[in-house]
C-alpha positions, -999 to +999 in steps of 0.1 A: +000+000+000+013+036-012+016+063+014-008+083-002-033+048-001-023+046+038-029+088+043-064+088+027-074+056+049-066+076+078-086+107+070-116+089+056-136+090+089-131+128+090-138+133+054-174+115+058-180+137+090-172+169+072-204+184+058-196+209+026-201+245+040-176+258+016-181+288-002-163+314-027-150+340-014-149+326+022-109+330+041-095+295+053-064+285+068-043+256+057-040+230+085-017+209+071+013+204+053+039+227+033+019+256+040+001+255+074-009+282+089-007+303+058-049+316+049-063+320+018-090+332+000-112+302-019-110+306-056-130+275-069-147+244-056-147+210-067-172+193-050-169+153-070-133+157-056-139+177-026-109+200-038-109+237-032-086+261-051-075+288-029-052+314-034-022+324-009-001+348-008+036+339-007+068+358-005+044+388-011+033+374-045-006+356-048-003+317-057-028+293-063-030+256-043-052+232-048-064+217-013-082+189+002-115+198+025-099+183+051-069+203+045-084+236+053-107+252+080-127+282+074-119+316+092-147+333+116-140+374+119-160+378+150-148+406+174 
């Protein structure tokens, strides 16, 4: 079994937990990987692949990722 096989095994309980509540436009941070704790704006959703695309900014210039839903969590703005 592939590390990627073994990874998704491990997050398929939370993926089947997670109800969509993504929308365009809404601010996320990245909880995992390469770029955790950078935040984002979502771009575009996928929702067959449960893929978002949001863009980041990064060394001061605005990049595009392609993330999981598991991957991110949205941001609240309450004061």
């Amino acid at each position: 079994m592939s590390d990627e096989q073994k990874q998704l095994f491990r997050e398929w309980p939370e993926r089947r937990r997670m109800p969509q509540t993504f929308k365009l436009g809404d601010m996320v941070r990245i909880k995992t990987g390469t770029f955790a704790a950078f935040t984002g704006r979502i771009e575009g959703i996928n929702q067959a692949k449960r893929l978002l695309k949001v863009r980041v900014e990064i060394f001061g210039r605005e990049t595009p990722l392609k993330l999981g839903y598991a991957d991110v969590e949205t941001i609240s703005f309450s004061d």
